[in-house]
C-alpha positions as CSV (number, residue, x, y, z in Angstrom):
1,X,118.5,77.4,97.5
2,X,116.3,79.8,98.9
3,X,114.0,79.6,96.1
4,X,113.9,76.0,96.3
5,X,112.7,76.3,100.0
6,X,110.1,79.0,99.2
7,X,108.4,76.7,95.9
8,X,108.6,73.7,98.5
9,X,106.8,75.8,101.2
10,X,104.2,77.1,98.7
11,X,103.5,74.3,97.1
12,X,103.0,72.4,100.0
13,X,100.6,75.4,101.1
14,X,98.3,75.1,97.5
15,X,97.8,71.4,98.1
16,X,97.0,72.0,102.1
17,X,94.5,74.5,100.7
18,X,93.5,72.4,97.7
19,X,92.3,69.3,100.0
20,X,91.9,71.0,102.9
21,X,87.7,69.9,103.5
22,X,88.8,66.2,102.6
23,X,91.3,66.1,105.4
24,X,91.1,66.0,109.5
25,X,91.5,68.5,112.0
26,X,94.8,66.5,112.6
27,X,96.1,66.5,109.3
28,X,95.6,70.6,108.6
29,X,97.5,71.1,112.1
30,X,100.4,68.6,110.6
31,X,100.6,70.3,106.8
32,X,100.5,74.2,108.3
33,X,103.0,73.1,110.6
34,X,105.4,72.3,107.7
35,X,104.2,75.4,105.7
36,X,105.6,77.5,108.5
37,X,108.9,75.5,109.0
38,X,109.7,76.0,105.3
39,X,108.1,79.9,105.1
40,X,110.0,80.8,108.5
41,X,112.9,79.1,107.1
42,X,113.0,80.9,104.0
43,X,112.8,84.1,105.5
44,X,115.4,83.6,107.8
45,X,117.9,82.4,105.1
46,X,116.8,85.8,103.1
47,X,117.3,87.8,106.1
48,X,120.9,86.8,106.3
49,X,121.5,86.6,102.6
50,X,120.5,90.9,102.4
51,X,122.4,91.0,106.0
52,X,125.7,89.4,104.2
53,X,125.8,91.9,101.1
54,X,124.9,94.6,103.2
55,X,127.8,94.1,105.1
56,X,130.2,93.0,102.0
57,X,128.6,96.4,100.0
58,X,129.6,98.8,102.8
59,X,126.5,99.4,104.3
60,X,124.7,99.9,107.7
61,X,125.2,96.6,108.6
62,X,126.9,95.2,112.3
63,X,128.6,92.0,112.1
64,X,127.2,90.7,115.1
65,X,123.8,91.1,113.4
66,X,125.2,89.8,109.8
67,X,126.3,86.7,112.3
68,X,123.1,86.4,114.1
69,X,121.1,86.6,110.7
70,X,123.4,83.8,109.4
71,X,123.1,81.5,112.5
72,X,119.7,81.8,112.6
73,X,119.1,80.7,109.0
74,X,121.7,77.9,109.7
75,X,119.5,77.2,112.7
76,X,116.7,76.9,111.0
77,X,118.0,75.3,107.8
78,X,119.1,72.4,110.4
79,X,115.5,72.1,111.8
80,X,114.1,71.8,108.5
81,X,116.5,69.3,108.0
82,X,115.7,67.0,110.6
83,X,112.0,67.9,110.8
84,X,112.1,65.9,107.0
85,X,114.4,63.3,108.2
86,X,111.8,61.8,110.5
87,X,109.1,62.5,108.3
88,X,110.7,60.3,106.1
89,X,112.2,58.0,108.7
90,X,108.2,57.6,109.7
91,X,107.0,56.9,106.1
92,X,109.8,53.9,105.8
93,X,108.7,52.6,109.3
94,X,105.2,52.5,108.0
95,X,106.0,50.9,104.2
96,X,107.5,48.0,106.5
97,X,104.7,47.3,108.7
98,X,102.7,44.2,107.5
99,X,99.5,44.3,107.3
């Protein structure tokens, strides 16, 4: 899953790049915004990933740090989530408007 998020995030960031003089200041400001929900969210879901088999492999680990790694990637997963859900709620509400 996390690789999933991570192509999603970096493809997202070659197309930003790719058009990037064809689009507004506007538009840059909205696709960056997304390339940093999906990096940050992909980092946190590794971070808890490492956190959880340190802790299950014996090592240095607290589990009220394996918890808090895990609760942030949930967190953040959750964002992501909903951050698309009105992306896509907004691209419906468009398709119906007549023109």
């Amino acid at each position: 899953m996390t690789n999933d998020i991570s192509r999603v995030g970096s493809g997202l960031q070659a197309l930003s790049e790719k058009s990037g003089a064809e689009k507004t200041e506007g538009e840059q400001s909205l696709s960056s915004a997304f390339v940093k929900i999906f990096e940050e969210t992909a980092q946190n879901i590794q971070k808890a990933d490492q956190a959880v088999l340190q802790a299950n492999s014996g090592g240095k680990a607290d589990l009220h740090e394996v918890m808090i790694a895990m609760e942030k990637a949930d967190i953040s997963l959750r964002l992501l989530v909903q951050v698309r859900n009105k992306a896509v709620d907004a691209y419906k509400e468009i398709m119906r408007m007549q023109v």
